[in-house]
N, C-alpha and C positions, 0 to 999 in steps of 0.2 A: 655707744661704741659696740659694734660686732665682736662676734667670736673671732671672727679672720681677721680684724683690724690690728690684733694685738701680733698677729707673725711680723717677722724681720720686715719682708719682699711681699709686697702687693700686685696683679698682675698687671698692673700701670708700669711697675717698677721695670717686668720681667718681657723682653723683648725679643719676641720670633719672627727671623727671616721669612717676609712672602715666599721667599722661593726656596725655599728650604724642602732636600731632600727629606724621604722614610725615614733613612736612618742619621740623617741631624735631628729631626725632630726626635726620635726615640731618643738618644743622645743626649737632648736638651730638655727634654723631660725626666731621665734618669738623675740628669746633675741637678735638677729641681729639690725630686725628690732626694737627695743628697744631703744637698743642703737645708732643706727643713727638718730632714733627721739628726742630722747637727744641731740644727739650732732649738729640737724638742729634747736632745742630750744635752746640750749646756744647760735649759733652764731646770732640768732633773738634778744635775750633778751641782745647781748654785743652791736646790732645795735641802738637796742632803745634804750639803756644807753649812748651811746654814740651820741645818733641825741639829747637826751635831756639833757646832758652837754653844746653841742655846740651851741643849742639853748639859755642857760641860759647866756653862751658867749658872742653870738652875742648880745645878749638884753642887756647885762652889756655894750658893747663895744658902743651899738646904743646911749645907757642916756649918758653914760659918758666922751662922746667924746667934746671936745673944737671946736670954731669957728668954726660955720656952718660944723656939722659932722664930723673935725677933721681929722686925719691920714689916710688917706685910709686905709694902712696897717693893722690896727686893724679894718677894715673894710673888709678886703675881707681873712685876713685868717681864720677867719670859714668857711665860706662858701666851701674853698679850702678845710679844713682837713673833711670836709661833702662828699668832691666830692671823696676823697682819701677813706673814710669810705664806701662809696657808690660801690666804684670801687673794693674793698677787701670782702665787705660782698655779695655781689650781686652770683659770683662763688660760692662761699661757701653754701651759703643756697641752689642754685640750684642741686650743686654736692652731697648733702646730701637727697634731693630728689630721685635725679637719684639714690645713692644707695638703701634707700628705695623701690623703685620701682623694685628693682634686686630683692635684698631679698623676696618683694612680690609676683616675677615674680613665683622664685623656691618655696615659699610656693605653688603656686596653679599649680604648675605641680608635686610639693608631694600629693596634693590632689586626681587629675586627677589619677596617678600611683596606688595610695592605697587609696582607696574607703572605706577603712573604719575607718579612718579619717573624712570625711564627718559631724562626729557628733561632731567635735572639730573647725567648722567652723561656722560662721556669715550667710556665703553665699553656700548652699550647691549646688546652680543652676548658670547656667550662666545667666541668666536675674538678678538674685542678685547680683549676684559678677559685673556686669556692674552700676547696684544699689550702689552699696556699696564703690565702685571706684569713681565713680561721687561725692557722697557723700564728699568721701576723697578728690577729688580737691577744693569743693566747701570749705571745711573745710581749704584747705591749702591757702586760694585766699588771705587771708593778708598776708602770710608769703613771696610769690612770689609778692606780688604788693606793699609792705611797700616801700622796695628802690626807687622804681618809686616813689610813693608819695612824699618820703626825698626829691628824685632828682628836683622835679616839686617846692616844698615847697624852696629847696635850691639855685635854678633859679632863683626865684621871690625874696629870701632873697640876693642876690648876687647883683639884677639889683635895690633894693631900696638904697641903698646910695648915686647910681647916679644920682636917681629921686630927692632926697631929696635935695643933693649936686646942681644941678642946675636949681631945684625951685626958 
């Protein structure tokens, strides 16, 4: 399976008029990238819902466990369904990027093609448009770095029971 296999809309799915004006196609490339910005925030916001579930889990499981920390078991299955969570959202947010990135690609060679578009743009130059892109990463840097964080946070919560356990 691909990186792009895992988005919603494949472009089998996604249907442009032959005869489609400048500005329907800029249009229908904006609602593109729309809707994969959507659909790269829901699988963000199903991530955090689910690392602060598993968190309030693991904290239940940490107080309320019997003699000296108890069951392992209720000890290391969060951390597990962390690592599970980690390993299913991690693709997803990225392939939703990489479509993103498509779509934006064909927005700015609709640009380049018809020039007079130009006034329906952010970045009419290429030093903006490289401006403006930058911009966009720096903007995305928690969406691409949250998993890592979980993963580093989820390591350290995985290896305290055994700290704890042979204190």
């Amino acid at each position: 399976m691909t990186e792009n296999a895992s988005t919603a809309r494949s472009d089998a799915d996604v249907a442009v008029p032959a005869a489609a004006t400048p500005n329907e196609l800029l249009s229908f490339y904006r609602s593109e990238i729309r809707f994969e910005s959507e659909v790269v925030n829901g699988r963000l916001q199903a991530l955090l819902g689910s690392q602060a579930f598993l968190v309030i889990a693991y904290a239940t499981s940490m107080t309320g466990s019997t003699k000296r920390w108890g069951d392992s078991m209720v000890l290391l299955i969060p951390p597990l369904l962390s690592l599970l969570g980690f390993v299913l959202a991690l693709p997803g947010i990225r392939a939703g990027y990489a479509a993103i990135a498509k779509w934006e690609g064909k927005q700015r060679a609709l640009h380049d093609r018809m020039p007079c578009l130009m006034d329906y743009t952010l970045a009419p130059n290429e030093d903006e448009t490289r401006d403006m892109m930058r911009r966009g990463q720096r903007g995305a840097l928690f969406a691409h770095q949250a998993p890592y964080v979980f993963l580093v946070a989820w390591t350290i919560f995985a290896g305290l029971p055994f700290y704890l356990y042979l204190k």
